[in-house]
C-alpha positions in Angstrom: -9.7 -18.1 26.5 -11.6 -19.4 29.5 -14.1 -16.2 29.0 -14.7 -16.9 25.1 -15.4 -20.5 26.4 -18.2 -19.5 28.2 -18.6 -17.0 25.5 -19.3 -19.8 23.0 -21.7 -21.9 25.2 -24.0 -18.5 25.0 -23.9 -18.6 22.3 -24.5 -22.1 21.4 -27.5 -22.3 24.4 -29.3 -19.7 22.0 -29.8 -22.1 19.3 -29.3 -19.2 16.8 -28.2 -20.5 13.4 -29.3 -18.7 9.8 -28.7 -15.8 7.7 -31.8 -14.4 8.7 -29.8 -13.0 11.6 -27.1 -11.2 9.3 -28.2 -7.4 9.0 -30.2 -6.7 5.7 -27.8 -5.1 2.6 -28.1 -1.7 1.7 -26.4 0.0 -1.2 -23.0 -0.1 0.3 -21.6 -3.5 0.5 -20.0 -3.4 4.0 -21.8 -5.5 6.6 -19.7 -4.5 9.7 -16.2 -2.9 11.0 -13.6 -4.9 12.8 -11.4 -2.2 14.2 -7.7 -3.5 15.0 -5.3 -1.4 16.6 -3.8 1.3 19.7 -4.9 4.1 21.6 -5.6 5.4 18.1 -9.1 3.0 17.8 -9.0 2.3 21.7 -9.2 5.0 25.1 -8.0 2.0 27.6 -11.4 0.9 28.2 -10.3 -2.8 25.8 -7.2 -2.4 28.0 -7.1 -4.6 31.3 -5.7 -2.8 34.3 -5.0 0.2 31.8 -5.0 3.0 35.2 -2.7 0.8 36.6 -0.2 -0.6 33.6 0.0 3.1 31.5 3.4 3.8 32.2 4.6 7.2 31.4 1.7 7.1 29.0 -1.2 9.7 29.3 -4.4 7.7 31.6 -6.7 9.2 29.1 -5.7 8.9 25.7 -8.8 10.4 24.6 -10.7 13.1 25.4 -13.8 11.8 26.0 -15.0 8.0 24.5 -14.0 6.2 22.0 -16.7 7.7 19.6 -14.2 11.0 18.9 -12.1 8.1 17.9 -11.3 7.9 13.7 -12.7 4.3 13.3 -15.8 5.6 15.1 -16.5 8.7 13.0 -15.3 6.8 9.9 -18.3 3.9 11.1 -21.2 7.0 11.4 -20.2 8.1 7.3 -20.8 4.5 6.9 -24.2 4.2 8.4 -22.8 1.5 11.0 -23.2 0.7 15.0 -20.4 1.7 16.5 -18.2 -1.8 17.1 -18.0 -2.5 20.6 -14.9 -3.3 22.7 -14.1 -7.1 22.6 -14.1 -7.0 26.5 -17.5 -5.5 26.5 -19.3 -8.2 24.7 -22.5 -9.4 26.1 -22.7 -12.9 24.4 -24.9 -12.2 21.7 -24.5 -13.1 18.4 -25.8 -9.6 17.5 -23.0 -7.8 19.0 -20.7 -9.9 16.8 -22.6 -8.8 14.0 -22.4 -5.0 14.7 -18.7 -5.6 14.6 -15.7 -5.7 17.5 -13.0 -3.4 18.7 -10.0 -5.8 19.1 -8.3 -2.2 19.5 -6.2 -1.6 22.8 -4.3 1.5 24.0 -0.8 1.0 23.6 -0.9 -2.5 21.4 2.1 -3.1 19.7 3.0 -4.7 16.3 5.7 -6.5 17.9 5.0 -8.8 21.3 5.5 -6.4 24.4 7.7 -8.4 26.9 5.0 -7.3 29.5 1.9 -9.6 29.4 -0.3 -6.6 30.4 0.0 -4.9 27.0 -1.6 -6.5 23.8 0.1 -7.6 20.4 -1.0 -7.2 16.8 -1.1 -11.2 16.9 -3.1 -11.2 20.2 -5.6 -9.4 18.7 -5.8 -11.6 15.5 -6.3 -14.8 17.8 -9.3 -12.7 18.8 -10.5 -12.0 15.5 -10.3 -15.7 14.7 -12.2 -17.4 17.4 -14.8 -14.3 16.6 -14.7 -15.7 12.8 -15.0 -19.4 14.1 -18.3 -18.2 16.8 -19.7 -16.3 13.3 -19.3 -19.5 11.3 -20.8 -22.4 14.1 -23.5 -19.6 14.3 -24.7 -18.6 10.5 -23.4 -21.8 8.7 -19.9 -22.1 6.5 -21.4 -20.3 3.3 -23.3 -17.5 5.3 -20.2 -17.0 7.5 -17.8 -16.3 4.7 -20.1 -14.1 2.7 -20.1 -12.2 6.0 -16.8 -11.7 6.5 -15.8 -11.2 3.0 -18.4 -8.2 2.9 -17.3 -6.4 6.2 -14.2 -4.1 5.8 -11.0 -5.0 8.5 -9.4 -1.4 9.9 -6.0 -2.0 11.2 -3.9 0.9 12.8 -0.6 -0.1 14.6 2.7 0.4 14.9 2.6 3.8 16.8 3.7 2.0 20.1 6.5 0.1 19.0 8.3 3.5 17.6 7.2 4.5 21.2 9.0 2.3 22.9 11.7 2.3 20.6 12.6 6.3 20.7 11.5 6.5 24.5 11.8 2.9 26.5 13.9 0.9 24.3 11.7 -2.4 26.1 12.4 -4.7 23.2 16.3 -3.8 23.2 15.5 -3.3 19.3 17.7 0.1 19.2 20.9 -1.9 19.7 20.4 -4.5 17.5 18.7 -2.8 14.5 19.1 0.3 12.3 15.7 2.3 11.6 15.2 0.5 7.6 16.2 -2.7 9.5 13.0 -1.8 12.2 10.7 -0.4 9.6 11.0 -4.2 7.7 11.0 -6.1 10.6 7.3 -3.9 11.3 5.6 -4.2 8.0 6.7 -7.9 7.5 4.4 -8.4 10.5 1.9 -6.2 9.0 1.8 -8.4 5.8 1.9 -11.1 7.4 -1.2 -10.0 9.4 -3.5 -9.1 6.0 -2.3 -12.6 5.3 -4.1 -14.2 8.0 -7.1 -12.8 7.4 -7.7 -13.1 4.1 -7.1 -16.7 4.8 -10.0 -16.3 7.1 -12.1 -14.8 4.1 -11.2 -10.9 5.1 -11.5 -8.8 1.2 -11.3 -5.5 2.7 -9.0 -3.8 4.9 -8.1 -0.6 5.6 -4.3 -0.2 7.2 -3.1 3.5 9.1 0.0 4.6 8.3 1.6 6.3 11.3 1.2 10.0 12.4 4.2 12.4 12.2 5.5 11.0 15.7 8.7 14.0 15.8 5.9 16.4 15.9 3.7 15.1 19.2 4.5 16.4 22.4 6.5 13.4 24.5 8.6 13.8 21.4 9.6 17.1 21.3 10.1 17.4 25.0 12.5 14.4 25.2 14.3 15.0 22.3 14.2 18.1 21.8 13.2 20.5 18.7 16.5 19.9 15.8 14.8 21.8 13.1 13.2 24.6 11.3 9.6 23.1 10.8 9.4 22.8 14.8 9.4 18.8 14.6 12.4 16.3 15.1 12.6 15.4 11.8 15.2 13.1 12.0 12.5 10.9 13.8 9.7 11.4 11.4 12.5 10.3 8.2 11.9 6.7 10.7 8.1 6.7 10.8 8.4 7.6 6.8 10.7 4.8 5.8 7.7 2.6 7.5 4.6 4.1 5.8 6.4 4.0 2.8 7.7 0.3 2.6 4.0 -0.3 4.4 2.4 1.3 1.3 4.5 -0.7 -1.2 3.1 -4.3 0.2 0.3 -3.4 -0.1 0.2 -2.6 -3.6 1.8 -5.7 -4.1 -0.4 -7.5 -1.9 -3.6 -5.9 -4.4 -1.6 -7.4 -7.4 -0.7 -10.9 -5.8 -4.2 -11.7 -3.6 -7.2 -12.6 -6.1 -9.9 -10.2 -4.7 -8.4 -8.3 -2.3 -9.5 -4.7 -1.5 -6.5 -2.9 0.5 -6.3 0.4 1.4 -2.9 2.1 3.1 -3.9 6.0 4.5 -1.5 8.4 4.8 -2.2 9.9 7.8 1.7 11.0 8.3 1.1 13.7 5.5 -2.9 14.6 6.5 -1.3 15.6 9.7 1.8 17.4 8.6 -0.1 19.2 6.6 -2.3 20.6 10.0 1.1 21.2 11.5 2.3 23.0 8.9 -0.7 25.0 8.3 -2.5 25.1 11.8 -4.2 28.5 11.6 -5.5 27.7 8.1 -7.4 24.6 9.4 -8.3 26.9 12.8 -5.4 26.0 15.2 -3.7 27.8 17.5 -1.3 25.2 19.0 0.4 22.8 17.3 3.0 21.7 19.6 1.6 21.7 23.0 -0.7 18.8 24.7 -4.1 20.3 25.2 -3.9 17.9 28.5 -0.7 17.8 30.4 1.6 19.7 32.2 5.2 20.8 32.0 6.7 21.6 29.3 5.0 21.3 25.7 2.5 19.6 28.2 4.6 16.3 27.7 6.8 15.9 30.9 3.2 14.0 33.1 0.8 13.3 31.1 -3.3 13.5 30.9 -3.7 11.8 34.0 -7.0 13.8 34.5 -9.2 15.5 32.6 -9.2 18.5 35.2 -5.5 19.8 33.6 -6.9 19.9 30.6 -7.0 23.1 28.2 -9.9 25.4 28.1 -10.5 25.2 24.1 -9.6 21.4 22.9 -10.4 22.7 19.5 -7.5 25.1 19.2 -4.8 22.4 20.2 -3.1 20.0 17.3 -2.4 17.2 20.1 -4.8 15.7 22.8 -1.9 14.3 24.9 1.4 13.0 24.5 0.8 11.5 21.4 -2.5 11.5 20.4 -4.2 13.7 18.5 -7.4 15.9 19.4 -11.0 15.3 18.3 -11.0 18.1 15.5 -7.9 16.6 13.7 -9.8 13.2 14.0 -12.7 15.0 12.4 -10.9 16.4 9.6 -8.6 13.1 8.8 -11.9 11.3 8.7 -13.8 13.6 5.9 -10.3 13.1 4.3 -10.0 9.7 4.5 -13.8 9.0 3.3 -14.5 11.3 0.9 -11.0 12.8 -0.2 -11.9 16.2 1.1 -10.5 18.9 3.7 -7.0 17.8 3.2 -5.8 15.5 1.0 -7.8 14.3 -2.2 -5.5 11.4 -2.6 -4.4 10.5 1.5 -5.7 7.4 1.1 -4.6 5.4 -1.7 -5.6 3.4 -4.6 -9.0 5.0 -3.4 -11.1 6.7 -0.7 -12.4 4.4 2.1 -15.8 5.4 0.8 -14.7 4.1 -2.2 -13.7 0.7 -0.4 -17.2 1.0 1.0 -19.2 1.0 -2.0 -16.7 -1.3 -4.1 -17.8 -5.4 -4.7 -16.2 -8.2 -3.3 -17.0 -11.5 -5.8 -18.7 -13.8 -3.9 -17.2 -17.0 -2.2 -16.7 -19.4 -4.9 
């Protein structure tokens, strides 16, 4: 708080205050991306102390930057600036413009018990003191017209099935079944799109989780219990969430006057690679491409130097993350309908989202 203080004085000092300073329109009607999320939208560099807080997590969840990231290839297809990480903010009311990464490796829906990691609701304080510094800068009316035209990309909930099959840190395992969980997770989800469309948010695009019995740390901990080379009795967990997570937000499109929400089924764009890796030009769909033991999962991509020869041919980056050519295919999917799934996104493509009107502010 003390930095976005001093943040907002900037800000104020610059004496910058009209709509001349919101970028011009073009034919899609999406003025930024505000990116929300885990390692998924983040590589550690929005993470404070990530080298020395990772855990048993991989040090580079990415290889590479965050521009091999989905939110970041899915930003190019929409002819925007990449959105910067919140902790790399330079003061300017431009950078707020271009959008923010609130996104931090190994965020959780739920509040971590260790201050070093950030929450779903950590990051939407951040989103709304960025909302309030867009409003004392363009005006009330300008501000909302703003937000109401930039599209919201939220991908969570990764982590807490994380820490829940491999850490147990919340004690959640003891007290709750995995339907039980899966509610407890998307309440907080809904409760999130709630928030910001009360901030003026229209569009927002929510990630359902990847096929988590498939990835690496996974399979090496506990241990491959069936035919398709996956632990499926994990993946029926991560299912029961996508699918109650899709199911609000249908409701949430029939119940919100306005609203433009999105849920992508990345769980089945994914499988579908597993299932199929040499059609889509795999070779390896249960080892890390960087790590070491076995199925690389037992350290994980602590450096770079351990990591495979040909990224390309691997399914999985690290323990849990996936490489840069699955990101490339679940983003052509996810825009356009194409490579894997024509429906993986649903009740339309993100480009779809992109090009679709919000009513103005009444």
């Amino acid at each position: 708080m003390e930095g976005f203080a001093l943040f907002m004085v900037a800000l104020v000092s610059m004496g910058i205050t009209n709509l001349a300073m919101v970028p011009e329109k073009t034919s899609r009607n999406v003025s930024a991306m505000y990116v929300l999320g885990d390692s998924s939208v983040d590589c550690g560099s929005n993470t404070l102390f990530y080298p020395i807080i990772h855990l048993n997590l991989s040090l580079l969840p990415c290889n590479g930057s965050n521009s091999i990231l989905l939110p970041y290839l899915l930003a190019k297809k929409m002819g925007l600036p990449y959105a910067e990480p919140f902790y790399a903010q330079n003061g300017t009311i431009d950078g707020l413009l271009n959008g923010v990464n609130y996104g931090a490796a190994h965020a959780t829906i739920l509040s971590p018990t260790s201050l070093s990691h950030q929450s779903l609701n950590h990051q939407l304080r951040q989103v709304f003191e960025t909302v309030q510094l867009l409003e004392l800068q363009l005006g009330h009316e300008s501000s909302r017209h703003f937000i109401r035209s930039s599209l919201f990309y939220l991908a969570f909930g990764k982590d807490d099935y994380i820490d829940l099959f491999l850490r147990n840190f919340s004690g959640v395992m003891a007290e709750y079944n995995g339907p039980q969980f899966a509610e407890i997770l998307v309440n907080q989800m809904v409760h999130a799109v709630m928030n910001l469309y009360d901030m003026n948010v229209r569009k927002v695009v929510l990630m359902g989780i990847l096929p988590l019995g498939c990835a690496p740390s996974l399979l090496f901990q506990w241990h491959i219990d069936d035919a398709t080379g996956c632990v499926e009795m994990i993946n029926e967990v991560i299912l029961r969430y996508n699918v109650l997570l899709e199911k609000s937000i249908v409701r949430l499109n029939e119940e919100l006057p306005d609203a433009h929400l999105v849920f992508c089924d990345l769980y089945q764009g994914v499988k579908k690679i597993i299932t199929y890796p040499h059609f889509f030009g795999f070779e390896d769909a249960k080892n890390a491409c960087c790590g070491l033991g076995l199925y690389g999962a037992e350290i994980g991509c602590v450096t770079s130097d351990i990591a495979c020869n040909t990224v390309s041919a691997n399914v999985w980056w690290d323990l849990y993350n996936p490489t840069p050519k699955v990101n490339s295919l679940l983003a052509e999917s996810t825009w356009s309908g194409q490579q894997l799934l024509s429906n993986i996104c649903r009740p339309t493509t993100i480009r779809g989202l992109v090009y679709s009107s919000v009513s103005p502010p009444p």
